[in-house]
C-alpha positions, 0 to 999 in steps of 0.5 A: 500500500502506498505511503504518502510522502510526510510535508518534510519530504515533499517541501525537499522534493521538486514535483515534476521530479522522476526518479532514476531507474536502476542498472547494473552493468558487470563489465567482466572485461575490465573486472568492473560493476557500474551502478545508477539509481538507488542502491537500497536493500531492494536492488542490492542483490542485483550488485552483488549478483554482478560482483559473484559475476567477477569471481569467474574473471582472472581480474584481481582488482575489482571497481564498483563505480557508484558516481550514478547512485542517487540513494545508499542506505544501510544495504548498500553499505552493508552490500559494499562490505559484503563485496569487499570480503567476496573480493578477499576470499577470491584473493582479490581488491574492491575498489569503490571509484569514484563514489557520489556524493551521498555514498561517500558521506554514508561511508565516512560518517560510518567509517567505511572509507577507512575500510574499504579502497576509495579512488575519487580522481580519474576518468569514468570508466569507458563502455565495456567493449563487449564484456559488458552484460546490463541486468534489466531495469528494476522499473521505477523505485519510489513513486513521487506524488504531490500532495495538496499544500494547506490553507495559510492559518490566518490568526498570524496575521498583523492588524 
């Protein structure tokens, strides 16, 4: 059942504002996971499924490129822990490139950027070159509806 968006969060929300689909695209050429969209518990096995995909590669640097992630919660932190020790018991590293900037803040209020490898600089990674298998779209993740604002309360007002 739908929730109604608290008067908060729709102050904070533009009304003609859609949300971006999800992707995942596992570049086994490169040994890289590029994800868009909201990295919630709902799409976070689609990650990791894309991160089990690099453990049949040869790679031994693995990147996860989440500059398009829009939305982190605590499963998408919880999932790039996950993925990092995935990478270790393969005898591999996780590379998180180029974080945005609401994964980065989430990973340094809980400490992960001390944790995890960060690389913030250097090129986006280019489109894989046949390597590249992208999961199909979760469709849309949260729904945006407006919601009628009240009437002014007119006691304020000076006589």
């Amino acid at each position: 059942m739908p929730v109604a968006p608290s008067a908060g969060a729709s102050a904070q929300r533009e009304p003609d504002l859609q949300p971006t689909p999800f992707h995942v695209s596992v570049d086994l050429r490169n040994g890289c996971v590029a994800v868009a969209g909201e990295l919630d518990r709902q799409n976070a096995p689609h990650v990791l499924d894309g991160l089990v995909a690099l453990t049949s590669t040869a790679h031994r640097r693995w990147s996860v490129d989440t500059s398009a992630v829009t939305f982190c919660d605590a499963a998408g932190l919880r999932l790039l822990v996950t993925g990092h020790n995935l990478a270790r018991r393969h005898g591999c590293e996780l590379v998180l490139d180029r974080p945005s900037p609401c994964v980065h803040r989430l990973m340094t209020l809980v400490g992960l950027d001390r944790v995890l490898s960060v690389r913030t600089d250097g090129p986006a990674p280019g489109p894989a070159a046949g390597g590249q298998r992208l999961f199909p779209s979760a469709g849309p993740l949260r729904t945006v509806r407006r919601v009628g604002s009240l009437p002014a309360n007119d006691d304020r007002r000076a006589d």
